[in-house]
C-alpha atoms as a printed R data frame, in Angstrom:
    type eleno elety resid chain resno      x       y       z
1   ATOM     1    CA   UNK     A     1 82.417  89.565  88.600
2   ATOM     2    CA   UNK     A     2 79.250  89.809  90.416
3   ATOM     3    CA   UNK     A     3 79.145  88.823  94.502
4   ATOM     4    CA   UNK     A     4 78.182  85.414  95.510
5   ATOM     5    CA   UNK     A     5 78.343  85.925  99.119
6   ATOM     6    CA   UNK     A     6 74.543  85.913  99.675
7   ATOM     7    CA   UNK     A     7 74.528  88.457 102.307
8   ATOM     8    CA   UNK     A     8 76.611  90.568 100.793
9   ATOM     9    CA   UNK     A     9 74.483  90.314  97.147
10  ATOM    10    CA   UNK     A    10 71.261  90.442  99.196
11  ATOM    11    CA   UNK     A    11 72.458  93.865 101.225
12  ATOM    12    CA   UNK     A    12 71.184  97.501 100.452
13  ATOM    13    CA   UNK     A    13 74.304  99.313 100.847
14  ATOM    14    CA   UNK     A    14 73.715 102.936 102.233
15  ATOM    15    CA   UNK     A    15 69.998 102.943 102.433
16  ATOM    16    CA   UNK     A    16 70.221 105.629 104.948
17  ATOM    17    CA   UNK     A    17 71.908 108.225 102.274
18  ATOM    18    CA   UNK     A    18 69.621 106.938  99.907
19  ATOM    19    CA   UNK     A    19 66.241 107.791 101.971
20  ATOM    20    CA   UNK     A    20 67.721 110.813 102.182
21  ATOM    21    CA   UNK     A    21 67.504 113.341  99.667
22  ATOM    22    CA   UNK     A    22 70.633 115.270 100.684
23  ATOM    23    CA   UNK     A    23 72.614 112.540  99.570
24  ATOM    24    CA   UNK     A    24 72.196 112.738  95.860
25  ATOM    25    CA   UNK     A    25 71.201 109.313  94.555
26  ATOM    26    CA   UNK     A    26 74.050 109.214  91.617
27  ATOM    27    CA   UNK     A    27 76.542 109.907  94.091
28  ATOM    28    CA   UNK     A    28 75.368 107.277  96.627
29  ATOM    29    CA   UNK     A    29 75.083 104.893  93.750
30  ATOM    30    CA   UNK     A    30 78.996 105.960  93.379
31  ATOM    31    CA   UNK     A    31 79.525 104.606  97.164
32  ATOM    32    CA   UNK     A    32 77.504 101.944  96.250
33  ATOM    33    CA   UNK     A    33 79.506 100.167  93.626
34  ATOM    34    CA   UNK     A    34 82.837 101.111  95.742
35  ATOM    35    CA   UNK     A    35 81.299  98.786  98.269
36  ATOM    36    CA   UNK     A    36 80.093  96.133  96.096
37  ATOM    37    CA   UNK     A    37 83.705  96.198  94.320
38  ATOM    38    CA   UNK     A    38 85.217  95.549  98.082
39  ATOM    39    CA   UNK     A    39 82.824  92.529  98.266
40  ATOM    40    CA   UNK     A    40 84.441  91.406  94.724
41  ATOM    41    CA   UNK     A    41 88.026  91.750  95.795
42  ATOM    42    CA   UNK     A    42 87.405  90.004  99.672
43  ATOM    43    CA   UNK     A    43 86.019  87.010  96.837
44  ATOM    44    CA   UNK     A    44 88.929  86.942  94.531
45  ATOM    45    CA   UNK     A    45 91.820  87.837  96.784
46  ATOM    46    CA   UNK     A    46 90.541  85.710 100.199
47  ATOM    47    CA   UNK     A    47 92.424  87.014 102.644
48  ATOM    48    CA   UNK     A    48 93.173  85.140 105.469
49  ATOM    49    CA   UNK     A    49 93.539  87.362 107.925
50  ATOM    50    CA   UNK     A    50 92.501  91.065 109.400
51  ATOM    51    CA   UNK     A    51 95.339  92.412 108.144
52  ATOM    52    CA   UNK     A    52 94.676  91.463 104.853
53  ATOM    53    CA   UNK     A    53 91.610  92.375 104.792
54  ATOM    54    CA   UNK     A    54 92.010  96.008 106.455
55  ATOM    55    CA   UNK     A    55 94.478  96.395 103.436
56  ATOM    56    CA   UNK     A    56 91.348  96.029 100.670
57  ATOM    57    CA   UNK     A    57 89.190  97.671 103.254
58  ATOM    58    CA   UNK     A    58 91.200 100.762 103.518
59  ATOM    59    CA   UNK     A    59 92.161 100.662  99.474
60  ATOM    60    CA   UNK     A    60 87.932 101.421  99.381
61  ATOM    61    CA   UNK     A    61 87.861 104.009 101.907
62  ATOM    62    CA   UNK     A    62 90.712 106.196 100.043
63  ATOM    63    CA   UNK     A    63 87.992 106.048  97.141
64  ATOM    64    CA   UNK     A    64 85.818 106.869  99.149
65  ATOM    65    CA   UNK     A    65 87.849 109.811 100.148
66  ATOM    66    CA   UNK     A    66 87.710 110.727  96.451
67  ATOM    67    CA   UNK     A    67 83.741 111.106  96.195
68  ATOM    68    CA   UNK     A    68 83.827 113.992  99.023
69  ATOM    69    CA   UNK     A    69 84.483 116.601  96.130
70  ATOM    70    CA   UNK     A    70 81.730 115.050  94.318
71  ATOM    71    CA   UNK     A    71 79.067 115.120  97.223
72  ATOM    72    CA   UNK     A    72 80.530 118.709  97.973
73  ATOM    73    CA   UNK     A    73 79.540 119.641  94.154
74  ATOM    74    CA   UNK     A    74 76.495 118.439  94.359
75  ATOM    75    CA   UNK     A    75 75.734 120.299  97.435
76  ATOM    76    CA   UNK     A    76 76.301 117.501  99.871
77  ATOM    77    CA   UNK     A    77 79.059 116.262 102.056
78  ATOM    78    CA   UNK     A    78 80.142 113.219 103.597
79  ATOM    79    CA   UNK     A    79 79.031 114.462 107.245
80  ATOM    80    CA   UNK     A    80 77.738 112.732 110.387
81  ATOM    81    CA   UNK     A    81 75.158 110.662 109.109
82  ATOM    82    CA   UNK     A    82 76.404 109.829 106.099
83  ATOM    83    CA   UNK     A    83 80.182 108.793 108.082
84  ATOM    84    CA   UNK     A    84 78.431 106.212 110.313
85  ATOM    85    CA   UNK     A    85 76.151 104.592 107.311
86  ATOM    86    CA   UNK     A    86 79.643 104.372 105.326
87  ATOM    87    CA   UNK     A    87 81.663 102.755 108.693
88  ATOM    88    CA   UNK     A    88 78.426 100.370 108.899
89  ATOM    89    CA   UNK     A    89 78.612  99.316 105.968
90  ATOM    90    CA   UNK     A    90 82.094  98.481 105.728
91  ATOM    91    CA   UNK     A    91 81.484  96.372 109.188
92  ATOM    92    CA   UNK     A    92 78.565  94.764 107.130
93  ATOM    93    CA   UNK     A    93 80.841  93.536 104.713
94  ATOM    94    CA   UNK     A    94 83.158  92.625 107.118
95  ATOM    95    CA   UNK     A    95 81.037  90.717 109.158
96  ATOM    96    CA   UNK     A    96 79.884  89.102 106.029
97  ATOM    97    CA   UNK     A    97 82.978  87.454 104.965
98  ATOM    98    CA   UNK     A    98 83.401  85.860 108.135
99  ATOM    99    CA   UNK     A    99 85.419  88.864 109.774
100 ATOM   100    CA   UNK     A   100 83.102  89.356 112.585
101 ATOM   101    CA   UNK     A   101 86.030  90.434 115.187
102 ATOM   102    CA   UNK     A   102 87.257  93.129 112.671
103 ATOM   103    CA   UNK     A   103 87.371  96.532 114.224
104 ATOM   104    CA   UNK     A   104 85.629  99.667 111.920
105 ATOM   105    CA   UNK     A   105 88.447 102.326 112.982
106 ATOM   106    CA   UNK     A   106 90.692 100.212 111.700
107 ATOM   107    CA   UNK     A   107 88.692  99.375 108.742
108 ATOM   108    CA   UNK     A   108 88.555 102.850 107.377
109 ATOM   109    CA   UNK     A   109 91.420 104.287 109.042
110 ATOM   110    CA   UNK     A   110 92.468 105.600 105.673
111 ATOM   111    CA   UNK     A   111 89.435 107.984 105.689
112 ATOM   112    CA   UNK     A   112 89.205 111.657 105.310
113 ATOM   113    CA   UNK     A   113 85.619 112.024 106.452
């Protein structure tokens, strides 16, 4: 189901880690789609309220949590840089779907980065 939010659709999701070549690109693209499927559930599951939404949001950040062992085997890591680009982005989406008052810890309190 592709986004119709047209912020959301119209966003470059990690562009930091992506001008980076530490970050490598098929792993990004990895955190890419995790974000753009976030964007896909806020659409078809509306929720109504933060805590609704901190549910899907943290549901992304455990698989998010999953791609550290593939940044750490491609001799990368989810570290500073790439942490706040990630928390960002999840505020982006936030933000995006009408959520502006949302806070980020609690966004991705699930996260092991």
């Amino acid at each position: 189901m592709p986004v119709t939010n047209q912020q959301a659709s119209g966003h470059m999701f990690l562009r930091q880690m992506y001008a980076d070549s530490y970050f490598p690109d098929h792993v990004v693209d990895r955190g890419r789609a995790i974000l753009l499927r976030l964007c896909e559930r806020i659409e078809a599951q509306q929720p109504s309220d933060l805590e609704a939404l901190y549910a899907l949001s943290q549901a992304a950040t455990e698989e998010f949590n999953s791609l550290e062992a593939e940044f750490e085997a491609a001799g990368s890591e989810i570290e500073t840089v790439a942490r706040e680009v990630i928390a960002e982005d999840f505020w982006f989406v936030a933000s995006a779907y009408g959520f502006t008052d949302a806070d980020v810890e609690e966004l991705i309190a699930t996260r092991d980065w």
